[in-house]
N, C-alpha and C positions, 0 to 999 in steps of 0.2 A: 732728467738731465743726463747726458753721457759724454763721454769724450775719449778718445784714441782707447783706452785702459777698459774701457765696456763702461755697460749700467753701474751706478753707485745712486746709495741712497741722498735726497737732496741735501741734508743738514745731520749734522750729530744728532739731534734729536731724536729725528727719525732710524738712524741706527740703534740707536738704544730703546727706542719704543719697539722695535722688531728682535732685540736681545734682552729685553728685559727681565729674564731669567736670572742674570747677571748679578742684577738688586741679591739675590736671594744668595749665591755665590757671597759675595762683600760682607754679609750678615753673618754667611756660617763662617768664614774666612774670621773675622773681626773675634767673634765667638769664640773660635777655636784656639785665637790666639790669646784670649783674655784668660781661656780656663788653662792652656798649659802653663801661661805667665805665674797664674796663681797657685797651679801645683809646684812647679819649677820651683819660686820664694817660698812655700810654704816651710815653717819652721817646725823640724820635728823632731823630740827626741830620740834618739836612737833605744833608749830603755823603753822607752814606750811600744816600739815598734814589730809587730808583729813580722811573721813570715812574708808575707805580701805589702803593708805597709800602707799610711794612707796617699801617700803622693799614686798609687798604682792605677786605681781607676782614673782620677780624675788626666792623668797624662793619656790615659787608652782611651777617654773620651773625648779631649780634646786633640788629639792625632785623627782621632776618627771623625771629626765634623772637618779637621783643616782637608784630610786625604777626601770625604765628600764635598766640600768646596771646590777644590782643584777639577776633581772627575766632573761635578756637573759644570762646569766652564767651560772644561773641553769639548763637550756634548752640545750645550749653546751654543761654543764656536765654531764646529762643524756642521752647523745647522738642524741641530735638536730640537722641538719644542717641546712645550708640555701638552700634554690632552687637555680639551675644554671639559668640561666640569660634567659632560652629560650622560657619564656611567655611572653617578652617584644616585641618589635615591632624594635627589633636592631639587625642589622646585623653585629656580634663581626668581620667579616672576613674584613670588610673596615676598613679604616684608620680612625683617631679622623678629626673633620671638624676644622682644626687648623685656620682657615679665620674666620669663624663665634666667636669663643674663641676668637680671635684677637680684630676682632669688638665690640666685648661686652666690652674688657679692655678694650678700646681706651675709647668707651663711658663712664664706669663708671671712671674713671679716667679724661674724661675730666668734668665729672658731680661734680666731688669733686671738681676739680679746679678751676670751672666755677661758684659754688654757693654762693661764699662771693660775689665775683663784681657783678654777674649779678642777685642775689637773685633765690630761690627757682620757681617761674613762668617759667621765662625765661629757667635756666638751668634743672627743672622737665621736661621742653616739650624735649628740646633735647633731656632727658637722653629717652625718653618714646619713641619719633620717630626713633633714633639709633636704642632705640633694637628694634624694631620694623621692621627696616630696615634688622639689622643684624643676626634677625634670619627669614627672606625671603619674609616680604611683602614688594612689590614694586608699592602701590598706593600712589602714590609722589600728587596727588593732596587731599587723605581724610586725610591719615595718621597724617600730621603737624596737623590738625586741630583736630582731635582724640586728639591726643597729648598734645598741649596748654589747648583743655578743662579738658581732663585728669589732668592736672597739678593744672589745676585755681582751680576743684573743690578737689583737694588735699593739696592747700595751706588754702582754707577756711573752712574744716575741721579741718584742725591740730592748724589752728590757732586763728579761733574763735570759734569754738566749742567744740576742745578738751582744749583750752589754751595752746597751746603746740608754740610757737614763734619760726618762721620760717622767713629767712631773704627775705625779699620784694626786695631786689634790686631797681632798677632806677623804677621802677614800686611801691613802696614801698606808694609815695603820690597819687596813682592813684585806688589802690585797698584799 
């Protein structure tokens, strides 16, 4: 269809199926402005607050998805697209690994479950061996042990070095 003004596409539809990029724009836009919203209100003590503070990330992060929102818009609307998919190492013509997606829910879910009773150690190594398992290593005799130390040295990070209290579970008077 064209008229005096040149080619245009026939319906909005069709414009938006050719900028569809856009979608992804709206998303980070909406995003960015959820998380400054919630740094902005967050209520914080000033005695509490450190040199940097905690409203500091979450506002550098959420400026930084609204300023990559904006920049990819512009890019779309000067006629940007994206690359099709065929420098990755993925074969689009197989099915999705619905077993493995399975495995990882089970784990993170039974990881949320699991982290009040049994504390962060205990339920860190499972969640760490799970995926571990469930996305194809099958050395049943390193892997727990990866795992448990994986976890221990992620509990004594978070929790004595960063301050950040992480629940010890039955392990709690031990570590």
């Amino acid at each position: 269809m064209t008229d005096e003004t040149g080619p245009r596409p026939a319906t909005a539809r069709a414009w938006l199926r050719e900028h569809s990029e856009l979608g992804v724009c709206v998303i980070l836009l909406v995003l960015g402005a959820l998380v400054l919203t919630d740094a902005l209100t967050m209520d914080v003590d000033i005695t509490q607050r450190g040199p940097v503070g905690p409203r500091t990330v979450p506002i550098a992060v959420g400026a930084g998805l609204l300023a990559v929102a904006v920049l990819l818009a512009v890019d779309v609307l000067r006629g940007g697209r994206g690359e099709a998919e065929g420098g990755e190492d993925v074969d689009l013509a197989e099915p999705a690994d619905r077993r493995t997606v399975a495995l990882l829910t089970g784990v993170f879910l039974a990881f949320a479950a699991l982290i009040g009773p049994l504390g962060f150690p205990i339920s860190g190594a499972l969640l760490f061996w799970g995926s571990a398992y469930a996305l194809g290593s099958r050395h049943i005799d390193r892997d727990p042990l990866i795992a448990a130390g994986l976890s221990l040295a992620t509990y004594f990070v978070f929790d004595n070095l960063l301050g950040v209290p992480l629940p010890g579970g039955p392990l709690m008077g031990v570590l």
